[in-house]
C-alpha positions in Angstrom: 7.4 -33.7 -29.1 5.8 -31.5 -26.2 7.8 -28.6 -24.3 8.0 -29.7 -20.4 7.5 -27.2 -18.7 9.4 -26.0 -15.8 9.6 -27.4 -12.7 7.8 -24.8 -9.6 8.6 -24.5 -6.5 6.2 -26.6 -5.4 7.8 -29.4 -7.7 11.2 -29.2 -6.4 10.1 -28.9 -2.6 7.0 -29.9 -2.0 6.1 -26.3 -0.5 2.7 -24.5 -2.2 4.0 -21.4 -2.0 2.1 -18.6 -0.1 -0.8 -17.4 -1.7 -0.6 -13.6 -2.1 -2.7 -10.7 -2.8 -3.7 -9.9 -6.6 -1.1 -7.4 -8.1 -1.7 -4.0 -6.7 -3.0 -1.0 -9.0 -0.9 2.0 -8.8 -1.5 3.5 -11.8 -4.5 3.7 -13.9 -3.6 5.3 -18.1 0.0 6.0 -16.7 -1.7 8.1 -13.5 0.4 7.3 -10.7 -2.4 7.1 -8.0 -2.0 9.0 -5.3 -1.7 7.9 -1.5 -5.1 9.1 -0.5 -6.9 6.8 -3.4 -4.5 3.6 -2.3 -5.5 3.9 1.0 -8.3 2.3 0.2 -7.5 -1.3 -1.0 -3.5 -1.4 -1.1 -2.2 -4.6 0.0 -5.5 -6.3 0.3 -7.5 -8.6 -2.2 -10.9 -9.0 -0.9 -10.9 -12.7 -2.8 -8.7 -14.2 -0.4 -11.0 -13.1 2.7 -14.5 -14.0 1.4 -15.0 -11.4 -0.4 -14.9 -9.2 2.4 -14.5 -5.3 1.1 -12.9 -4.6 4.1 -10.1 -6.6 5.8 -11.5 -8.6 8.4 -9.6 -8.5 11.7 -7.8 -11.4 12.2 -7.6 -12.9 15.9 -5.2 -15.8 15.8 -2.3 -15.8 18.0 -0.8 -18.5 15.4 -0.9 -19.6 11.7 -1.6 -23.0 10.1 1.6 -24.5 7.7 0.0 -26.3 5.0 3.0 -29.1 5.6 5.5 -30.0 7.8 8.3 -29.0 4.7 6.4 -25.9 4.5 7.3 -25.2 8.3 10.8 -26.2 8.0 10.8 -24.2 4.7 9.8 -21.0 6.6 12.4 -21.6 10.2 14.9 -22.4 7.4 14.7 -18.8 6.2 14.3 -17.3 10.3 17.2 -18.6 11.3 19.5 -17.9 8.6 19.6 -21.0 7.3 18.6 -20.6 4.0 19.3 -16.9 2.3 16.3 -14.8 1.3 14.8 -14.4 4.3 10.9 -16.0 5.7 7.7 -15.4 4.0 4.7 -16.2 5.6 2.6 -16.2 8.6 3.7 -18.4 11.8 3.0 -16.3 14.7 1.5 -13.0 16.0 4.3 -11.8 17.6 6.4 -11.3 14.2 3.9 -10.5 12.1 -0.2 -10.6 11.0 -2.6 -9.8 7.8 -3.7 -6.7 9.5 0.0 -6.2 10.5 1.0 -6.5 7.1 -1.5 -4.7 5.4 -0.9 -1.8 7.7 2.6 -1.5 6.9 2.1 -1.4 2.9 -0.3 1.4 3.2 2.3 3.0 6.2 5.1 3.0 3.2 2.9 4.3 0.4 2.4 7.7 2.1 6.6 8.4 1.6 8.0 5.8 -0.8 9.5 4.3 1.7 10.5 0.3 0.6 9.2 -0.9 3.9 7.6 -0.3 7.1 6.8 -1.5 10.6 3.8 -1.3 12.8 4.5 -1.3 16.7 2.3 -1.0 19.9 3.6 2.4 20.8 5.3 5.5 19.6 8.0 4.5 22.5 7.7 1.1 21.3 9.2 1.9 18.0 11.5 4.3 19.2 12.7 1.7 21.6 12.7 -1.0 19.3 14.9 1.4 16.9 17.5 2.2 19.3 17.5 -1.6 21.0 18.3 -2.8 17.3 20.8 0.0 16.6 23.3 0.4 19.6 25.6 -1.4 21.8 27.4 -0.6 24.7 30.4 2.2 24.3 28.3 3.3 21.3 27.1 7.3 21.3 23.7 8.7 20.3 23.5 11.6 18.8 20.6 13.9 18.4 18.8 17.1 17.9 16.7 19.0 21.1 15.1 18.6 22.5 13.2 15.8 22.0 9.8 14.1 23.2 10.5 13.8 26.9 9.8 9.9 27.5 12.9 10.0 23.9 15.4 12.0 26.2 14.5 9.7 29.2 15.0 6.8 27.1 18.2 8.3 26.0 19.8 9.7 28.8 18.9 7.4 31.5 18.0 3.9 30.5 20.8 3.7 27.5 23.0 5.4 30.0 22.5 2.7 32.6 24.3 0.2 29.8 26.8 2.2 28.4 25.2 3.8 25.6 26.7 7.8 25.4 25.1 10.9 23.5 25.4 14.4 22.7 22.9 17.0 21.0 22.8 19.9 19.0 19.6 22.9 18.8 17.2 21.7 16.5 17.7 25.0 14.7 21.8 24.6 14.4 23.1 25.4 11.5 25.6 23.2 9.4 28.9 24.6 11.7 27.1 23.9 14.7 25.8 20.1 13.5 29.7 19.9 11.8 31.2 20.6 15.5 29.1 18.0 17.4 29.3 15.0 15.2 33.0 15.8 14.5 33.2 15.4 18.1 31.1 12.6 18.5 33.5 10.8 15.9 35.8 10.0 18.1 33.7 7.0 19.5 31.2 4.9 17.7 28.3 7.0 16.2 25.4 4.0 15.9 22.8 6.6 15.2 21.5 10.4 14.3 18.4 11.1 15.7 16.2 13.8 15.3 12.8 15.0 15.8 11.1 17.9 13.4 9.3 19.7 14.7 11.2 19.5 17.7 8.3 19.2 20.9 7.0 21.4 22.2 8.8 24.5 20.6 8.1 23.6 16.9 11.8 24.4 16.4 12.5 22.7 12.7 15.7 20.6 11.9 17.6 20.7 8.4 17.5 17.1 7.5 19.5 18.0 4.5 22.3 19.5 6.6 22.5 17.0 9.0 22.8 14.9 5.5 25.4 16.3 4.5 27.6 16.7 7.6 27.2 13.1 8.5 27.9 12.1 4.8 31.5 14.9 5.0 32.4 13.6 8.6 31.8 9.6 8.4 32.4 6.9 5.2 31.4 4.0 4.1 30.4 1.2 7.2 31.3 4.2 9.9 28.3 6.3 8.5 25.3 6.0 10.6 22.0 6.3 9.5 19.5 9.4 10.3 16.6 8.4 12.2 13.9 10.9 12.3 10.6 11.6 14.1 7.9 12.8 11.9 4.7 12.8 13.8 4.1 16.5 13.8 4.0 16.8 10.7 4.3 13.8 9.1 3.4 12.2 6.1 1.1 15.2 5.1 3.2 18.3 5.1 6.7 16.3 5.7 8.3 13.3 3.6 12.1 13.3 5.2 13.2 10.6 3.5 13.4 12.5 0.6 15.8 15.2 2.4 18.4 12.7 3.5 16.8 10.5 6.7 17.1 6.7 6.5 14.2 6.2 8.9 11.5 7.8 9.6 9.6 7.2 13.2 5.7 7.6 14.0 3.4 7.8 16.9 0.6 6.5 14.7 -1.5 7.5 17.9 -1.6 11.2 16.7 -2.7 12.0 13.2 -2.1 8.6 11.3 -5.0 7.4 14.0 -6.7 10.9 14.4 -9.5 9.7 16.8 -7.9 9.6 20.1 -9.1 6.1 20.7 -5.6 3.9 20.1 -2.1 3.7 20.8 0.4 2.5 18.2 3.6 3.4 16.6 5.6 3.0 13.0 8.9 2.6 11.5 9.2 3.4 7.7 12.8 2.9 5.8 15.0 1.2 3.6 14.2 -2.6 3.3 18.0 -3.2 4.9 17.5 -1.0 8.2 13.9 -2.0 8.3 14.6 -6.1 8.3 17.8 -5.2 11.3 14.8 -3.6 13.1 12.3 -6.1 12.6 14.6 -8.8 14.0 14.3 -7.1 17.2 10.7 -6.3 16.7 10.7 -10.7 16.3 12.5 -11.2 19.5 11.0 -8.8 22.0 7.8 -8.7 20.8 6.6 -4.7 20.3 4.5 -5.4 17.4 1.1 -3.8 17.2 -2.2 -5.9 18.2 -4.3 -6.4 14.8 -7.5 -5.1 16.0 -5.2 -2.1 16.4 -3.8 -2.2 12.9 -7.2 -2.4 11.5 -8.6 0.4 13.3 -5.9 2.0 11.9 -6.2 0.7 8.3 -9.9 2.8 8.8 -8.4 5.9 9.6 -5.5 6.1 7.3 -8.6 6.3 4.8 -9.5 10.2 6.3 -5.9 11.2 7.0 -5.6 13.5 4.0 -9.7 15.1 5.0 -8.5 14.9 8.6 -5.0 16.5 8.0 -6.0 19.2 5.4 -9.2 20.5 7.8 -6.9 20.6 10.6 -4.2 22.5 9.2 -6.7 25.3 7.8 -8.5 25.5 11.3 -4.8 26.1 12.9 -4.2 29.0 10.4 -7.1 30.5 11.2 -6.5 30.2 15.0 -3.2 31.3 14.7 -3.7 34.6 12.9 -6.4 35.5 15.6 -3.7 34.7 18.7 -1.0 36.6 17.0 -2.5 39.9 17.4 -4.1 39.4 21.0 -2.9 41.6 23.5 -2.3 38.9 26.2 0.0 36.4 23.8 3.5 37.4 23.9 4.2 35.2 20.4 2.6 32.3 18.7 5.2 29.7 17.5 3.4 28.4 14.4 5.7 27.8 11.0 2.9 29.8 9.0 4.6 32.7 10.8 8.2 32.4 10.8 10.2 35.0 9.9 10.6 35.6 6.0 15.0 34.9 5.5 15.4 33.7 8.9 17.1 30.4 8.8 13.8 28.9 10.4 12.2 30.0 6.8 14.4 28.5 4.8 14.4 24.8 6.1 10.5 25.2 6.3 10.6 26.4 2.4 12.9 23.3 1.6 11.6 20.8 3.9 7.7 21.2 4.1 4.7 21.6 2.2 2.4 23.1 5.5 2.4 24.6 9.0 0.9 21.8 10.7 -2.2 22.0 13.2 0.2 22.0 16.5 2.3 24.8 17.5 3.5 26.8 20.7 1.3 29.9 22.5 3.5 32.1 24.8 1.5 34.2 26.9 2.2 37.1 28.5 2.9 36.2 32.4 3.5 32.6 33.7 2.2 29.6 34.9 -0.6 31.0 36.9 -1.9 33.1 33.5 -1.3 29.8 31.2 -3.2 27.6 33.9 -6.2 30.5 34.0 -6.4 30.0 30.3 -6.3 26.1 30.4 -9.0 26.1 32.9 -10.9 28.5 31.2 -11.3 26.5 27.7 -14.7 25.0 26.9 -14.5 23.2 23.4 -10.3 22.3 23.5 -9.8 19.6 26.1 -6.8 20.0 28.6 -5.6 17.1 27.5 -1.9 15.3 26.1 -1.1 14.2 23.0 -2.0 15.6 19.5 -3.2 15.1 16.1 -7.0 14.3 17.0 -10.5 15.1 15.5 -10.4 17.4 18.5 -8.7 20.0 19.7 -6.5 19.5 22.6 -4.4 21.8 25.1 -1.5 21.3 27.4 0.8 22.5 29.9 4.2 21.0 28.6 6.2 22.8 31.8 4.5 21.0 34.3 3.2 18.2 32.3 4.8 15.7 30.0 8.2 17.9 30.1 8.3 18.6 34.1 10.7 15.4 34.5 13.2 17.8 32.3 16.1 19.3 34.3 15.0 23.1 34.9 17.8 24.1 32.8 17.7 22.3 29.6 14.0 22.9 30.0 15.3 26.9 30.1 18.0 26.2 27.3 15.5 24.6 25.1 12.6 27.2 25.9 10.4 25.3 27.3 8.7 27.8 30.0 6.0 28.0 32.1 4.3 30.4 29.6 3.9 28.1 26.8 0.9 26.5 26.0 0.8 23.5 23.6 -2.0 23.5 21.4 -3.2 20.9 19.0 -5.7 22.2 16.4 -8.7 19.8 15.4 -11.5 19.6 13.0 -14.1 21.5 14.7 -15.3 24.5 13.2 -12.4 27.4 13.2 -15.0 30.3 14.1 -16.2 28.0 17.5 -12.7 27.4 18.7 -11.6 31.7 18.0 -14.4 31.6 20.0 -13.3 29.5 22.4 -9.5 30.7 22.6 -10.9 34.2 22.8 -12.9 33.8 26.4 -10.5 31.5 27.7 -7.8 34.5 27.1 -10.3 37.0 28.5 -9.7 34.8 32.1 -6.2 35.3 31.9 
């Protein structure tokens, strides 16, 4: 008498089920590899794609079922229907193989269980909020924040009932205590924060922010932390190990490094990462997969790119500290040693970053003389390139910023955001040395 042998899926349905990727290595003799060595092959087995050592890019604005019980199968799990959720590919708008390999390699970098690529930074801030709040529900958050965040905030939520209030991203525990005890009151849907706050490079406690929101709400009342990480993220900050439940990228900067696409990411728990995607699914922010796979390419260099960049900006920064026209450099290498600044950098991060603040001596006419007077950093937005890039944030992507928060949060026409690259450190000294000589 033969065993039979159990019946599969396939048996009991009629549904092959989706064929997926070989089993990723992650270890090789108990070595846990590290993110830089699985950014080049996680989530993809070149067998199913020819062969191919690199992930094609795949151009499809919809997928193939292999049966009609297949496709039922897969709305079955959409719509709730049947528990356990969809696998599978259907449509571009919810997800892709470029998509998907994207997001595995997104999650690697902090342990997070899963991630989600977007078409923008905004896009997945957005999406975030749009999947997090209703109307009557409060916001509350660190400042100040990107700009376009605030906006977003302040006067699009606003328009549908959507409230917040903020603490300084430097407030200590009282100070975050005082503002989410008065925020409880009404429905808290989220905490979000941004560290380092732009443009000032102001750092938040994560831990403390933690902790208050753990002391002040329980069980369904607690809202998660939402954090954005692009300044320093996932190189020289992981918050989710310090207490954040999400963690929000502008993939444009350093995650993309070359200037040359626009794209955003949401990494998580696998429970606030599926309410997100769900709104991702319905209003259709996903990234485009000739974007993902550009990005897939440059998520290979991010530690080189990263590393080089942070070294330059220590080098820069020690020559602008002592020059006569700067009035103060606001770089974390140079915080003050026991300052409460200090400590949440010593607990929090493992670098200084390659973007930080120079005040100079005088005003807008001496930091537009300087900006003018650059020849290898470009006066340009944004941040986290192969080059080096300069900006006005006064009278550029903060001058929509009511004159006196922009005072409060000390963002004044002397500052001078800079974002260090991976040219050689001597050229730009060089560079930053004449320009200052114009001032």
């Amino acid at each position: 008498m033969t065993d039979t042998p159990e019946p599969t899926e396939a048996d009991l349905t009629g549904v092959e089920p989706r064929v997926s990727p070989k089993p990723a290595v992650e270890e090789v003799g108990g070595r846990k590899l590290k993110p830089s060595t699985l950014m080049m092959g996680h989530g993809f087995d070149p067998m199913l794609s020819e062969g191919s050592l690199k992930p094609p890019i795949f151009l499809t604005s919809t997928f193939v079922f292999p049966n009609a019980a297949a496709g039922k199968r897969h709305f079955e799990g959409v719509t709730g229907k049947r528990p356990g959720g969809a696998e599978g590919l259907v449509y571009s708008r919810f997800n892709g193989p470029n998509q998907e390999i994207l997001e595995d390699r997104l999650g690697v970098w902090e342990e997070a269980e899963d991630a989600l690529a977007f078409s923008s930074g905004m896009s997945a801030i957005a999406t975030l909020f749009l999947a997090m709040v209703k109307p009557g529900d409060t916001i509350v958050h660190s400042g100040p924040l990107y700009a376009a965040t605030e906006t977003l905030i302040a006067r699009i939520l606003g328009r549908f009932g959507v409230h917040w209030l903020d603490f300084p991203a430097g407030a200590t525990r009282e100070e975050i205590d005082a503002v989410l005890g008065k925020a409880a009151s009404g429905n808290v849907a989220l905490i979000y924060l941004e560290s380092p706050a732009n443009p000032t490079n102001a750092l938040v406690d994560v831990e403390a922010v933690a902790a208050s929101r753990d002391a002040v709400f329980t069980g369904a009342n607690k809202p998660p932390i939402a954090i954005d990480n692009t300044f320093l993220g996932p190189l020289w900050h992981q918050p989710l190990k310090h207490g954040a439940d999400i963690v929000v990228y502008s993939l444009t900067k350093y995650a993309g490094g070359h200037s040359d696409l626009v794209a955003g990411g949401v990494l998580g728990s696998k429970a606030h990462i599926d309410t997100i995607r769900l709104m991702r699914n319905t209003i259709g922010t996903i990234c485009d997969p000739n974007t993902a796979w550009m990005l897939l390419r440059s998520l290979e260099t991010l530690e080189l790119r990263m590393s080089r960049a942070g070294e330059n900006a220590e080098k820069v920064c020690a020559f602008l500290r002592d020059h006569p026209k700067v009035e103060r450099v606001g770089y974390l290498g140079f915080l003050e040693e026991g300052s409460r600044q200090a400590d949440i950098y010593r607990r929090h991060c493992s670098g200084a970053g390659s973007t930080f603040s120079l005040y100079l001596k005088g005003g807008e006419a001496e930091a537009f003389r300087f900006l003018d007077a650059l020849k290898i950093a470009k006066l340009a937005v944004s941040l986290g390139g192969t080059e080096t890039l300069a900006s006005h944030p006064a009278g550029m992507t903060h001058l929509s910023v009511p004159e006196a928060r922009k005072q409060a949060l000390g963002i004044t026409d002397n500052l001078v955001r800079i974002s260090i690259g991976v040219e050689d450190a001597d050229d730009l000294i060089a560079d930053m040395e004449a320009a200052l000589a114009a001032v």
